[in-house]
C-alpha positions in Angstrom: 0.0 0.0 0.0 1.2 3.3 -1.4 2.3 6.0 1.7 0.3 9.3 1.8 2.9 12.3 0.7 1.8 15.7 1.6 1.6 18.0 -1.5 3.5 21.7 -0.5 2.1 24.0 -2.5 5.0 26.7 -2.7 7.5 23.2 -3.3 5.3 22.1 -6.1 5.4 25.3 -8.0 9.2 25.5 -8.4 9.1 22.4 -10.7 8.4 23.2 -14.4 5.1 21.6 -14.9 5.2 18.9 -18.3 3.7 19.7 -21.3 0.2 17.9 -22.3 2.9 15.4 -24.5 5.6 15.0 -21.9 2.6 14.0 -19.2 0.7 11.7 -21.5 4.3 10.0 -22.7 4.9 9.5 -18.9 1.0 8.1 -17.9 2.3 5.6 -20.8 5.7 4.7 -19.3 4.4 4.2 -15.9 1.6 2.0 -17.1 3.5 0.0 -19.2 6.1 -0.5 -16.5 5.5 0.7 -13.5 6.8 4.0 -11.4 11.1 2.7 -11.8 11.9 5.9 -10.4 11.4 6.2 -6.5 9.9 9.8 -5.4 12.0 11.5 -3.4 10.6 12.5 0.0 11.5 15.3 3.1 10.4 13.7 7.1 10.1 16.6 8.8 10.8 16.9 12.9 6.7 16.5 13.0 6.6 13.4 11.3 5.4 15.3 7.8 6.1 13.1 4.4 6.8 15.9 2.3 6.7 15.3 -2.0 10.2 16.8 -3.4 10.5 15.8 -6.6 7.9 13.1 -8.5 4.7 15.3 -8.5 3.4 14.1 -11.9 4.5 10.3 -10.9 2.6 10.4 -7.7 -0.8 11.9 -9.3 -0.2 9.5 -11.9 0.2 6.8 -9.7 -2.4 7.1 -7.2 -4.8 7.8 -9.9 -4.3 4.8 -11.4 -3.5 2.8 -8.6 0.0 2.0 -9.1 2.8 1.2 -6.4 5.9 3.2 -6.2 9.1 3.2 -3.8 10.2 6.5 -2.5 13.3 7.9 -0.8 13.6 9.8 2.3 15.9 12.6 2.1 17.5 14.8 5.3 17.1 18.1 5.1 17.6 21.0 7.8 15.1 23.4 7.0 12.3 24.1 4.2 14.3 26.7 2.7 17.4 23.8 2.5 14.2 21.9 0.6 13.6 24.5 -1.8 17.4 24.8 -2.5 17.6 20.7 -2.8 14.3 20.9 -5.6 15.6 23.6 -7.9 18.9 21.8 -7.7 17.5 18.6 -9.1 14.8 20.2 -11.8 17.4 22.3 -13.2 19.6 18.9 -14.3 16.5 16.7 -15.1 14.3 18.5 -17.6 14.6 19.1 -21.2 15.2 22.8 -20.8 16.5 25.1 -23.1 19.5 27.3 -21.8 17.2 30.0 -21.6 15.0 28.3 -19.1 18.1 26.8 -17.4 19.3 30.5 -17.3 16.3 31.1 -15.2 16.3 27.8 -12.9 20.2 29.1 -11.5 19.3 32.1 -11.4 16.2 30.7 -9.1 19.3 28.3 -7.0 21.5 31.1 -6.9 18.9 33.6 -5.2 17.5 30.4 -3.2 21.3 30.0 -2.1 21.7 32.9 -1.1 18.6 32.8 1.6 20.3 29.9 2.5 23.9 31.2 3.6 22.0 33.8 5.1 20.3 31.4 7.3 22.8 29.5 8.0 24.9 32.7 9.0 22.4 34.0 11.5 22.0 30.4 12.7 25.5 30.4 13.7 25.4 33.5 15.0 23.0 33.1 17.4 24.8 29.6 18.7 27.5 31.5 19.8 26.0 34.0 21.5 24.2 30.9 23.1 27.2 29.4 23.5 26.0 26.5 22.5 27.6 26.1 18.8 29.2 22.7 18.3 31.1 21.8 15.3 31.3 23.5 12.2 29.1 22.5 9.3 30.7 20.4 6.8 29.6 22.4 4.3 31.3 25.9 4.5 28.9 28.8 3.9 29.5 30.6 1.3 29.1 34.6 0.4 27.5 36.3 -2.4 30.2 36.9 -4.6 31.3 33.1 -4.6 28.0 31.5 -5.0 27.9 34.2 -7.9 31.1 32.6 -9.1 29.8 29.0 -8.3 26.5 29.9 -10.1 28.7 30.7 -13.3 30.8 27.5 -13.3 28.2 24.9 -12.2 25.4 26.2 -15.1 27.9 26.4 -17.9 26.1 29.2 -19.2 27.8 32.4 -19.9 28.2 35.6 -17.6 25.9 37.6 -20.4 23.1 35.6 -20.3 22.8 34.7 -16.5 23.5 38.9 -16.0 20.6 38.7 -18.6 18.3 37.1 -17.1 18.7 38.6 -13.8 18.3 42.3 -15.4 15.3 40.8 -17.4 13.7 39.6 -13.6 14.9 43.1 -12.0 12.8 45.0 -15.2 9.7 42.9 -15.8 9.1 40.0 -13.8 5.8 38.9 -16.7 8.5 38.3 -19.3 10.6 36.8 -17.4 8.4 34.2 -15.9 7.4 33.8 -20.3 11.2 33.1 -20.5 11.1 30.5 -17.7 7.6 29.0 -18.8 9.4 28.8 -22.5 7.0 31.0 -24.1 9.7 33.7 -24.9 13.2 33.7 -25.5 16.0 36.2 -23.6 16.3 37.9 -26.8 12.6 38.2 -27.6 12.0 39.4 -24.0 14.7 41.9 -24.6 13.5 43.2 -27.8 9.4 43.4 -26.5 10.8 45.8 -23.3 13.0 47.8 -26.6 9.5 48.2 -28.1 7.5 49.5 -24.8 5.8 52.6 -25.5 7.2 54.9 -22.9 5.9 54.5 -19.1 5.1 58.5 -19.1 1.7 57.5 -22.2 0.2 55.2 -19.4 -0.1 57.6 -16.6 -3.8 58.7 -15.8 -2.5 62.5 -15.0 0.2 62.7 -18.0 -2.6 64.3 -20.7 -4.4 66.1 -18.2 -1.2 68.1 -16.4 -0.1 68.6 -20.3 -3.2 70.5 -21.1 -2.9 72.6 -17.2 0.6 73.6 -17.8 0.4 74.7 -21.7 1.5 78.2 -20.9 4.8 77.1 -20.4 5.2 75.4 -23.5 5.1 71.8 -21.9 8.2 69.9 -23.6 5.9 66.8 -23.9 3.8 68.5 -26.8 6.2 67.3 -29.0 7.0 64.3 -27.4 3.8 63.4 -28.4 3.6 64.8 -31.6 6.6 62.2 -32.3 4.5 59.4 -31.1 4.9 56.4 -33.8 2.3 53.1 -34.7 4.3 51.1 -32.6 3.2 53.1 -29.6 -0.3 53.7 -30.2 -2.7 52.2 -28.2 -6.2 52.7 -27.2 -5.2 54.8 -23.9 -3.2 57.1 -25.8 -6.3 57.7 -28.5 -8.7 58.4 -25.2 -5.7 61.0 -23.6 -4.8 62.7 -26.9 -8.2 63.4 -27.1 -8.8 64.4 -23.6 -5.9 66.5 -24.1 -7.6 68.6 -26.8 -10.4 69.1 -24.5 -7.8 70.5 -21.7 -6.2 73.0 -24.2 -9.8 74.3 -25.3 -10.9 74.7 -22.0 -7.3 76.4 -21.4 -7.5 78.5 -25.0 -11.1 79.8 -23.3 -9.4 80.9 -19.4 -6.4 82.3 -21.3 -8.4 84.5 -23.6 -10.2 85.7 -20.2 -7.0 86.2 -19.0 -5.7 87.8 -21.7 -9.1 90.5 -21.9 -8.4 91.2 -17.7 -4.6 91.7 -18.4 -5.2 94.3 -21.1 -7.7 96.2 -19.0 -5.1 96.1 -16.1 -2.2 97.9 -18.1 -5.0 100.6 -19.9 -5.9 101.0 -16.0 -2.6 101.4 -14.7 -1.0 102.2 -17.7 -2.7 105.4 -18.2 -2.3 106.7 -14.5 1.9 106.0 -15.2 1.9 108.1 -17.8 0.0 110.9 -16.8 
């Protein structure tokens, strides 16, 4: 009788999910022969059986009632089980380097959290006093898991600076790059192509048509707009904009008619 795994919700979505083929190729497989591959499984301190890797072998399998083995793996905390998972997607899948330029640039943040962890774990042993041996592993800093990060993926320093600029600019595209929907360059090129931030604001038109009688530089910004950065907000703000400077053109001809009375008023009195 098949163990029951507890599903973590944030641990299952850090593994790529299969595509329609890749899942129905591997209902076949396990079918055919049976789940060969044992799921890999954290015990927590309160007795938890955590799924770590094997999601899609584990639905299949207890929806089809089939057996499978499963391996219990030590780990010291849940972000240590994050850092294990994207460690063991990132070498499993059929990514392409674009998507494997995402999954380190996932470990490296991930073991980053770590060190710091482990670092202010340490910290507060000693200032315990009850630290004990040092950790086998040493813990490492930034700039070396960086340097790690670099060697380990095989992937140039471009592409993984890339894709962590492409993250820091527009997390949508870069979550279409890790999905495989985009490409780096296609991502790239789309944020080249943005109409300008300034066209989407809800006051941009508006302060435009308030501020005409200091010859707003943006009047010809937008005069220079081109068909690549039209869109249905600009048409509804060019057009509020007209009304702004025709209710402006109406004060500043009031303006203009009180002004001219105030100099033949006080002009006159100069003079004489």
């Amino acid at each position: 009788m098949n163990p029951r795994l507890t599903i973590d919700s944030e641990f299952e979505s850090l593994i790529q999910p299969l595509t329609a083929q890749e899942l129905s190729l591997l209902t076949e497989q396990i079918l055919r022969d049976g789940c060969r591959e044992p799921l890999s499984v954290w015990k927590t301190e309160d007795d938890q059986r955590i799924l770590l890797d094997g999601h899609n072998r584990y639905k299949i399998c207890s929806e089809h009632k089939c057996d499978f083995q499963r391996i219990n793996i030590k780990l010291d905390s849940r972000e240590h089980a994050k850092l294990w998972i994207l460690e063991h997607q990132v070498g499993r899948r059929n990514l392409t380097d674009d998507q494997r330029a995402v999954m380190w640039n996932e470990i490296r943040k991930q073991r980053v959290v770590v060190s710091n962890a482990e670092k202010l774990e340490q910290a507060r042993a000693t200032k315990a006093g009850t630290s004990t041996e040092a950790k086998t592993t040493p813990i490492e800093p930034k700039l070396r898991i960086r340097e790690t990060i670099k060697k380990e993926s095989g992937l140039s320093e471009s592409k993984l600076r890339a894709i962590q600029g492409l993250e820091k600019t527009n997390l949508d595209l870069y979550k279409q790059v890790q999905s495989g929907a985009r490409t780096i360059r296609d991502a790239k090129k789309s944020l080249q192509k943005k109409p300008p931030s300034t066209f989407s604001g809800t006051e941009y038109f508006h302060s435009i048509g308030t501020k005409i009688a200091i010859r707003d530089p943006r009047l010809k910004e937008l005069l220079a707009i081109e068909s690549g950065q039209w869109t249905p907000h600009v048409e509804n703000g060019i057009r509020r904009l007209i009304e702004n400077l025709k209710e402006v053109s109406k004060q500043a001809d009031g303006y203009v008619q009180d002004f001219e009375k105030l100099l033949k008023r006080h002009g006159k009195k100069k003079a004489a």
